[in-house]
C-alpha positions as CSV (number, residue, x, y, z in Angstrom):
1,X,90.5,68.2,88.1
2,X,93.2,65.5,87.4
3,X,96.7,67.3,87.7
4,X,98.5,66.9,84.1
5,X,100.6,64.1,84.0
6,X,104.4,65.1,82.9
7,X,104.8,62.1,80.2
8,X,101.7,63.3,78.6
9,X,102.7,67.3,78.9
10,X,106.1,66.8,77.1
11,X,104.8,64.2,74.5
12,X,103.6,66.8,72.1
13,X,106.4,69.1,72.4
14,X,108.7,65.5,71.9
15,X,106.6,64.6,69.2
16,X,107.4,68.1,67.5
17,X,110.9,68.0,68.6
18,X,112.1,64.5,68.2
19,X,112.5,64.2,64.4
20,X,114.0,67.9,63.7
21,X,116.8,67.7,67.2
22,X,118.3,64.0,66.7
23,X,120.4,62.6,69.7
24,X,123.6,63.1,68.7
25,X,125.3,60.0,66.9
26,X,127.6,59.1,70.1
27,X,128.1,55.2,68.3
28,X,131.8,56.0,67.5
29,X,133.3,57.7,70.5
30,X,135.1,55.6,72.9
31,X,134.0,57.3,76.0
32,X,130.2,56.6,74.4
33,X,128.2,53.8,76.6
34,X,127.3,51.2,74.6
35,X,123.7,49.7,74.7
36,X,122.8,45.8,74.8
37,X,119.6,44.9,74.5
38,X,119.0,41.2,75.8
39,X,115.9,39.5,73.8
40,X,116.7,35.9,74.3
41,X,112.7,34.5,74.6
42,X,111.8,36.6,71.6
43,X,114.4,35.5,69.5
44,X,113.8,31.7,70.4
45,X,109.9,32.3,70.2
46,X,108.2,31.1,67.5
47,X,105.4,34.0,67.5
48,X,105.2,37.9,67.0
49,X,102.1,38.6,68.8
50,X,102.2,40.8,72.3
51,X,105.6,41.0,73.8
52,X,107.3,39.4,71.1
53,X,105.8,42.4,69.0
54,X,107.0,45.0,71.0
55,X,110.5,43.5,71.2
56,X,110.8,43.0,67.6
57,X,110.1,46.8,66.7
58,X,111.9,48.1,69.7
59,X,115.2,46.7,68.8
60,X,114.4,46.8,65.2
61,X,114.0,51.0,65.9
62,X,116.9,50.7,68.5
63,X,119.3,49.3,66.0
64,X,118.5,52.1,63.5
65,X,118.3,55.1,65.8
66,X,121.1,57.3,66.6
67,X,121.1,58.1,69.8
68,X,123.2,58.0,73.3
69,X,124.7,54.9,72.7
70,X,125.9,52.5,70.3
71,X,123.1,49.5,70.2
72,X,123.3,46.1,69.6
73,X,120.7,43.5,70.2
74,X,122.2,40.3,72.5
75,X,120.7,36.4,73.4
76,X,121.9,34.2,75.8
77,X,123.1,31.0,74.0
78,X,123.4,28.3,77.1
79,X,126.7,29.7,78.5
80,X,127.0,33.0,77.9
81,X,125.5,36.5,76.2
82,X,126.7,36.6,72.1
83,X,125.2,39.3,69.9
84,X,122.8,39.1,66.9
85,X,122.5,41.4,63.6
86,X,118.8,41.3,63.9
87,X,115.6,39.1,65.0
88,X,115.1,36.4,62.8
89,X,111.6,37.1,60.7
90,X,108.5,35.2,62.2
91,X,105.6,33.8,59.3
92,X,102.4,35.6,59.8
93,X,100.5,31.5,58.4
94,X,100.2,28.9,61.1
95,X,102.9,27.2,62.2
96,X,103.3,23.4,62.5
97,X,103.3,22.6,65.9
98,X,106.4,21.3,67.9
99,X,107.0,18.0,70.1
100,X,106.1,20.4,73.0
101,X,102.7,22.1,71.7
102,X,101.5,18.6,71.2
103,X,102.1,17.8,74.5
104,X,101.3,20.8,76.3
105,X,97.5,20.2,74.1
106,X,97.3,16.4,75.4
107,X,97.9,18.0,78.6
108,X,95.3,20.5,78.3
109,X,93.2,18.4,76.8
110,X,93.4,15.6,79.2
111,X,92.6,17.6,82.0
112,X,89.5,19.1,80.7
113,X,88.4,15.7,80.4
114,X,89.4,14.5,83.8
115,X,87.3,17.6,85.1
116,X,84.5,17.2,82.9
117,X,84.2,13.4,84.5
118,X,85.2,14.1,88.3
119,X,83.6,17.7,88.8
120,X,84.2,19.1,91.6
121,X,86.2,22.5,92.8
122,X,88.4,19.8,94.2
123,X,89.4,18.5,91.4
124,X,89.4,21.5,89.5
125,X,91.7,23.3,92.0
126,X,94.3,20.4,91.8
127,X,94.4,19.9,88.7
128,X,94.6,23.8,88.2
129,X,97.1,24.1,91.0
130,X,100.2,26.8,90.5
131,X,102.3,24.0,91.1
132,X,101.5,21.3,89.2
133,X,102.2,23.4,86.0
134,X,104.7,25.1,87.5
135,X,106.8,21.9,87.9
136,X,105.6,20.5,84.2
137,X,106.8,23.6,82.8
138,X,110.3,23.4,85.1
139,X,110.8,20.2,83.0
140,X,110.2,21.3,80.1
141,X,112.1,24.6,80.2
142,X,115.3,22.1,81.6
143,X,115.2,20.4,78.6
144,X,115.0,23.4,76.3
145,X,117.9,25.3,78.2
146,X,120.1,21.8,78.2
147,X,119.8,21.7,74.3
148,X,120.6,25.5,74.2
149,X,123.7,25.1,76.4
150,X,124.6,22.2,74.1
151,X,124.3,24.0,70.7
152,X,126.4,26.3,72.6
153,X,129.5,24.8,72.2
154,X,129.1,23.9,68.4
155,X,129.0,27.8,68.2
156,X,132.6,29.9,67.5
157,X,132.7,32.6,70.3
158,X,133.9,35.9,68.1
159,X,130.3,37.2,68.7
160,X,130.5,36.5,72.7
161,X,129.8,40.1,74.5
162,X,132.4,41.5,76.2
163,X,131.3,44.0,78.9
164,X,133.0,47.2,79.8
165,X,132.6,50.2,82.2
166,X,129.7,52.5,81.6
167,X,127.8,49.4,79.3
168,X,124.3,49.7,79.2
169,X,122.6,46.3,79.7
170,X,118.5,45.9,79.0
171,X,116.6,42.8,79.6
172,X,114.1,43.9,76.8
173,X,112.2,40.1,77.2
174,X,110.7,38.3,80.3
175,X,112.9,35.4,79.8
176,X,111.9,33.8,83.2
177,X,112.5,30.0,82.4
178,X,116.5,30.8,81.8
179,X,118.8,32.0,84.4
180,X,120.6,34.9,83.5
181,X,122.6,35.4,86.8
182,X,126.1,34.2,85.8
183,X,126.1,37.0,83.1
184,X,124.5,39.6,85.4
185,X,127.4,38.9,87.6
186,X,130.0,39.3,84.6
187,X,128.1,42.2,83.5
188,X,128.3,44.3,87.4
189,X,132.0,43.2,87.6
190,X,132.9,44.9,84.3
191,X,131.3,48.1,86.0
192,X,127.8,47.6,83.1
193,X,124.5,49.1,84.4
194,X,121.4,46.6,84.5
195,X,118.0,48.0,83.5
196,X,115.5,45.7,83.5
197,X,112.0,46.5,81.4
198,X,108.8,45.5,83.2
199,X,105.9,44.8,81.1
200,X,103.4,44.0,83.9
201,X,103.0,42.0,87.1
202,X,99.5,40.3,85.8
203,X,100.3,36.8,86.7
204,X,101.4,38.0,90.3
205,X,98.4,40.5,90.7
206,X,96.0,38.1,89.0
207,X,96.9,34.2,88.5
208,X,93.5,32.7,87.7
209,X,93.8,35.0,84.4
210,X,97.3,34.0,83.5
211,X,98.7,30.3,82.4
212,X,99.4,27.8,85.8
213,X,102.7,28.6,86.8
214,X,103.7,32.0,85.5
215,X,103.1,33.1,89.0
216,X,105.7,31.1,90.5
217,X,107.9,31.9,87.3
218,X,108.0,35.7,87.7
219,X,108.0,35.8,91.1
220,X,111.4,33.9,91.1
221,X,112.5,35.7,87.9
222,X,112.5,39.1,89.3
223,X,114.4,37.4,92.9
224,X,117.1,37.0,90.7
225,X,117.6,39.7,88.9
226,X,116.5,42.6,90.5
227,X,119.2,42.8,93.0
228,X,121.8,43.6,89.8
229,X,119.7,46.1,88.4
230,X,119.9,49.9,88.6
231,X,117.1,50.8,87.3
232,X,113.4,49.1,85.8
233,X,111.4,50.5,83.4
234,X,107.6,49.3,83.0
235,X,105.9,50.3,80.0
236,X,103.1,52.5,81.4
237,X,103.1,54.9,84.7
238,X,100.5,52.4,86.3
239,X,102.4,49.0,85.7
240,X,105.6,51.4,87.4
241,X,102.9,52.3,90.2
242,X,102.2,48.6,90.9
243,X,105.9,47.8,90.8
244,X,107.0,50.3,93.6
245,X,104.3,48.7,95.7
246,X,105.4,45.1,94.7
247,X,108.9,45.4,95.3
248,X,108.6,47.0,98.4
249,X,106.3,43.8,100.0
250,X,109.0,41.6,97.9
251,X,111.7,42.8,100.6
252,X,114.5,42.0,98.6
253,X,118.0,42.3,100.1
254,X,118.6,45.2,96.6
255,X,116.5,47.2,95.2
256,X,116.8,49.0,91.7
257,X,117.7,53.1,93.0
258,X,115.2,54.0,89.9
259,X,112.2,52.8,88.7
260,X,110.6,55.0,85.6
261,X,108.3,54.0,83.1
262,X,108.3,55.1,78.9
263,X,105.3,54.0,76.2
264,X,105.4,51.4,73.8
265,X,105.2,52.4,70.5
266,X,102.6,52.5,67.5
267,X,102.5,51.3,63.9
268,X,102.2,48.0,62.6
269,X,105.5,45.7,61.1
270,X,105.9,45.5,57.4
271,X,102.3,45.8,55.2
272,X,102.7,43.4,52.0
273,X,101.9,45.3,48.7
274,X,99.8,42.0,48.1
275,X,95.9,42.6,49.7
276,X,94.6,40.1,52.3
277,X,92.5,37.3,51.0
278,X,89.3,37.8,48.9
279,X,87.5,35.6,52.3
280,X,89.0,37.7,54.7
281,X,88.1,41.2,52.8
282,X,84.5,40.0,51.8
283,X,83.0,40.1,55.8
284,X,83.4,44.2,55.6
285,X,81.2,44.7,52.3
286,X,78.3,44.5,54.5
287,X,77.0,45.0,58.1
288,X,78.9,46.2,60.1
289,X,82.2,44.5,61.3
290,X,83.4,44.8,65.1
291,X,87.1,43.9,65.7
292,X,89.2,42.2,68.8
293,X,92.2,41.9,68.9
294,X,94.6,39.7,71.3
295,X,95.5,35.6,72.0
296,X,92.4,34.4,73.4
297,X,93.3,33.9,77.2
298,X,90.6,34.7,79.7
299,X,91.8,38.2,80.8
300,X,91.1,39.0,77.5
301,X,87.3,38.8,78.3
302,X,86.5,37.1,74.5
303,X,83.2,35.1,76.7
304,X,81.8,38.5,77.3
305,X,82.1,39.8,73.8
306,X,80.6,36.8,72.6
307,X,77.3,37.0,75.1
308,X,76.8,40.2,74.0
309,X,76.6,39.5,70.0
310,X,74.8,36.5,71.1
311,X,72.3,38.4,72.0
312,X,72.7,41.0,69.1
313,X,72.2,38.0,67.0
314,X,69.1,36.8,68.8
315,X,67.7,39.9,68.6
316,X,68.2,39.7,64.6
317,X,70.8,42.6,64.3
318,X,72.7,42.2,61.4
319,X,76.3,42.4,62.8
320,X,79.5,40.3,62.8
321,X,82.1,40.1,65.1
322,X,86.3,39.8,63.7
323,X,88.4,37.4,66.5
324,X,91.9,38.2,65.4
325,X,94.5,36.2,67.0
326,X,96.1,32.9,68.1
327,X,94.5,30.9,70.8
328,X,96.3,30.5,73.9
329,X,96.0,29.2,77.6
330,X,92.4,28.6,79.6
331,X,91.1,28.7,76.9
332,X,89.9,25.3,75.9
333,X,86.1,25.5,76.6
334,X,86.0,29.5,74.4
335,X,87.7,27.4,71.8
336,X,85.3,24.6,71.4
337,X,82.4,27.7,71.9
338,X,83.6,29.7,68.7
339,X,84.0,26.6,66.5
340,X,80.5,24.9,67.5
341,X,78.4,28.5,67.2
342,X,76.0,28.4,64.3
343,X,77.3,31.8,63.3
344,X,81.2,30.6,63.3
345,X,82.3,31.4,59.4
346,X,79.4,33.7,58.3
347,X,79.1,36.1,61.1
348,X,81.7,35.3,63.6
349,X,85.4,35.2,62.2
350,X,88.5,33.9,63.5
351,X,92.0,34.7,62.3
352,X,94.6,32.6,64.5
353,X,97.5,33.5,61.8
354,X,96.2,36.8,60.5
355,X,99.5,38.9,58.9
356,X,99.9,42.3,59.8
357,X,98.4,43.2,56.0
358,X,95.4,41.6,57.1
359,X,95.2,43.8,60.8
360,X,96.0,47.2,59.1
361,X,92.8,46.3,56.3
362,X,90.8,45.1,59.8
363,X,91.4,48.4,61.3
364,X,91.3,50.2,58.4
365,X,87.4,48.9,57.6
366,X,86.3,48.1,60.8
367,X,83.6,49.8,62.9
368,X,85.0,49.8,66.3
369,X,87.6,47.6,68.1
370,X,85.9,46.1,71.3
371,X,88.8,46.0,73.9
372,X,87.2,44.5,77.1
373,X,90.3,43.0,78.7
374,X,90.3,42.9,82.5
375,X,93.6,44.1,83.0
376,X,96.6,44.7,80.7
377,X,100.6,46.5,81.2
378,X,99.6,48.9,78.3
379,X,97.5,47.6,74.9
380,X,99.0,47.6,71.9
381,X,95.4,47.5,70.3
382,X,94.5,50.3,71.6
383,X,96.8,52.7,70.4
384,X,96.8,51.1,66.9
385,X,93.0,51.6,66.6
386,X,93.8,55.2,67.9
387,X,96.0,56.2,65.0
388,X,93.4,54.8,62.2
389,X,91.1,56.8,64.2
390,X,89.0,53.7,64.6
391,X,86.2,54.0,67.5
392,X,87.3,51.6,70.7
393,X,84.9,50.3,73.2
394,X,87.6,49.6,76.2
395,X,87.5,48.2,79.9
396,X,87.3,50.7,82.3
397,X,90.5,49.8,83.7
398,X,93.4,52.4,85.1
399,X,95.9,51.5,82.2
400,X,93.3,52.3,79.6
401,X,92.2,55.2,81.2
402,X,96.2,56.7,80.9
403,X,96.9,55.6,77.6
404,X,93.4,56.2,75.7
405,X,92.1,59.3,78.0
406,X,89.3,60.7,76.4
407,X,89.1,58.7,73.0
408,X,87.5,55.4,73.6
409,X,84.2,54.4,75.1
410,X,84.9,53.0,78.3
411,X,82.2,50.1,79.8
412,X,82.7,47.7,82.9
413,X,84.7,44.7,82.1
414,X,82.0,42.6,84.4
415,X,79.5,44.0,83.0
416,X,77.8,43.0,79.6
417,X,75.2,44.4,79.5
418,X,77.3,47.8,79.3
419,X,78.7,46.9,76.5
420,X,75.5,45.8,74.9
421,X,74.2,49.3,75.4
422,X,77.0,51.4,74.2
423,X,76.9,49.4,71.1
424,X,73.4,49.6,70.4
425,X,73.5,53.2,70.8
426,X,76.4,53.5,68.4
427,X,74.4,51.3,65.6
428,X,71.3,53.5,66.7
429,X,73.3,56.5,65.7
430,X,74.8,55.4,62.2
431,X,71.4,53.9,61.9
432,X,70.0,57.4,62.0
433,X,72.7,58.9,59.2
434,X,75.5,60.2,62.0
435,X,78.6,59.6,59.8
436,X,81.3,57.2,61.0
437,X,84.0,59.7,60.3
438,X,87.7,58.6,61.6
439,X,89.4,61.6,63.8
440,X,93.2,59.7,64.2
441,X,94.6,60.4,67.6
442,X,98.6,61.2,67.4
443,X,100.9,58.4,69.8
444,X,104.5,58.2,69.5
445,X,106.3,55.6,66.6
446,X,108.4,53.0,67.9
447,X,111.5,54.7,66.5
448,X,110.4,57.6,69.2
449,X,109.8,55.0,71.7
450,X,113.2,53.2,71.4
451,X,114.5,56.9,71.8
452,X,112.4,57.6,75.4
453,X,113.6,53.8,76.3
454,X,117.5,54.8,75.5
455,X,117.6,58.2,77.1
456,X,116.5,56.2,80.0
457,X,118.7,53.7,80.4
458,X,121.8,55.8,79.6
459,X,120.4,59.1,81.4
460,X,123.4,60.3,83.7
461,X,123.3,63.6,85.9
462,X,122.0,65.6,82.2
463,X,119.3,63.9,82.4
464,X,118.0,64.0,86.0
465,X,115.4,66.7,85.4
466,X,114.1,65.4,81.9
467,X,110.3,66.1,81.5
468,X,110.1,62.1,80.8
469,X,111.1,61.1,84.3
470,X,108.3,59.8,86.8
């Protein structure tokens, strides 16, 4: 039998514990660290999907929470760190695209062409290389930081941080394209701490399954900021495993002295009093309705769900599958797929702008969310669908397997034909009159998360034995 895993042990005494015992309100002592939490890429990214999610609500609880520390949330304007009230808000419709989507699509586009008429793995390879887009993005992220730094200057500097002893500074976001090293300098000489949060090492552990050139970009991200960091904290126990293993074959010249790990929260962003649209409600008043959610990106697995209600479909089941989210990268072939089927619109849906209204009605009148990616840091989907109780079909994959324990249905990401037969037997079953009733599994809020993550970061010698500790 699996020995218990602390983290999990002490989460339902937390969860009891947590609202009724509040960290004490520290904020206005002088001797009190204060916390900073860097989120310079969300607040310049135009999106709110994944990471940018999880940022948004982490500060957003952070800001709000009493706890250990006085919080504010920081970005790095070109020159130096200057602090925010809050995260600007992000539409939920499509946005217009920018000078550089355009040309990242005639990019794309272009070379799917010049594969399609020189085939060959040759061709493919070079085209795909690591670091061709590596050095198209390097030009690209130059520019943006050089119109950053000049902005910079048009900008008074009564909100520029100044760092103290005892500080607490978080890089909350992956901002890999901008170098924060200057700052992380000013930061260690004032006598701050550095804790850096890991969300996972995919595109190092697995580049064909992440965009050209993110290898290259985190790789030389966490070079330069890992040796001023005292600690890292990766959002599940087995992105913290892979980390200890990583940095130890990265041989830096300094390593952080701790490396811990705390859960993302649950619960979806603000839920208009407004219902979704009369389209988007009308695909769950009849068969059933099977949900995935995530940008469409290969590690995603979207060509594997779609095989398997392919052959649903030719089979005559009556079914319909929900795609909810934006398309991203590798991507362009599944695109043209979705938009050609002969079931795209009547039995196969795609929300690339969906609001979180419209997600909390998906999960709320789904049947099951299919979760088939082949790797993942954590999987925000999957807890959501936990606490609606919703039944998940998930990749058998270690971080699923930590998060979701017992509650999903777990197939083989390469294999579709698993899939196929744990849904069939599910339809077989409601087919037969076996209710579809919802049992919610408890996870932590965000509010409780943004606690874990600040007892963390500020944990001194009181803190070395917490049950939360890896």
């Amino acid at each position: 039998m699996e020995a218990p895993d602390p983290y999990r042990a002490a989460l339902a005494r937390w969860q009891v514990t947590v609202r009724s015992t509040p960290l004490p309100d520290t904020g206005g002592r002088a001797d009190s660290p204060r916390v900073f939490l860097e989120c310079t890429s969300t607040f310049f990214s135009r999106y709110n999907t994944g990471i940018q999610r999880a940022s948004r609500n982490l500060v957003d609880a952070a800001l709000a929470a009493k706890g250990p520390g006085a919080c504010s949330a920081i970005v790095y304007n070109g020159r130096y760190f200057v602090s925010i009230d809050a995260l600007p808000e992000r539409p939920a419709h499509a946005l217009r695209p920018t000078p550089v989507d355009l040309l990242r699509e005639t990019f794309h586009r272009a070379r799917a062409g010049a594969i399609r008429a020189l085939p060959g793995p040759a061709v493919r390879d070079a085209l795909h290389s690591q670091r061709l887009e590596y050095s198209l993005r390097r030009i690209v992220h130059a520019f943006q930081n050089a119109t950053r730094w000049l902005h910079s200057f048009g900008a008074g500097e009564e909100r520029r941080v100044v760092f103290r002893r005892d500080d607490v500074l978080v890089l909350l976001d992956p901002a890999w394209s901008i170098d924060l090293s200057v700052e992380l300098r000013r930061a260690r000489a004032a006598g701050a701490r550095i804790w850096i949060v890991i969300n996972d090492l995919i595109p190092i552990a697995y580049p064909d399954l992440a965009p050209e050139g993110s290898a290259i970009m985190l790789e030389r991200w966490l070079r330069r900021v890992t040796p001023y960091a005292e600690g890292m904290l990766a959002i599940s126990r087995t992105v913290a495993s892979e980390l200890r293993t990583y940095l130890a074959q990265m041989k830096v010249v300094t390593t952080p002295s701790r490396i811990e790990y705390f859960y993302l929260g649950a619960g979806l962003g603000r839920i208009e009093a407004e219902p979704p649209r009369v389209a988007f409600q009308t695909i769950f008043r009849g068969a059933p309705v099977y949900l995935t959610v995530g940008t469409i990106e290969p590690r995603k697995n979207h060509a594997l769900i779609l095989d398997v209600f392919d052959r649903m479909w030719a089979e005559g089941v009556d079914t319909n599958l929900m795609i909810f989210g934006r398309l991203g990268w590798r991507s362009h072939e599944l695109e043209l797929r979705i938009r050609a089927h002969p079931q795209f619109g009547r039995r196969l849906l795609w929300l690339d702008a969906g609001s979180d209204t419209e997600l909390d009605y998906a999960y709320r009148h789904a049947s099951a969310l299919i979760f088939a990616s082949r790797c993942e840091g954590f999987g925000l989907p999957l807890v959501e669908a936990m606490q609606y109780g919703l039944r998940v079909f998930a990749s058998d994959i270690p971080v699923f397997r930590e998060i979701g324990a017992d509650f999903p249905v777990y197939f083989d990401p390469d294999d579709k034909w698993m899939l196929y037969d744990a849904i069939r037997r599910f339809e077989a079953a409601l087919a037969q009159g076996e209710p579809a009733t919802r049992t919610a599994r408890a996870w932590p809020s965000w509010a409780e998360s943004a606690r874990v993550l600040l007892e963390k970061v500020c944990a001194r010698s009181r803190f070395e034995h917490s049950p939360y500790r890896t």
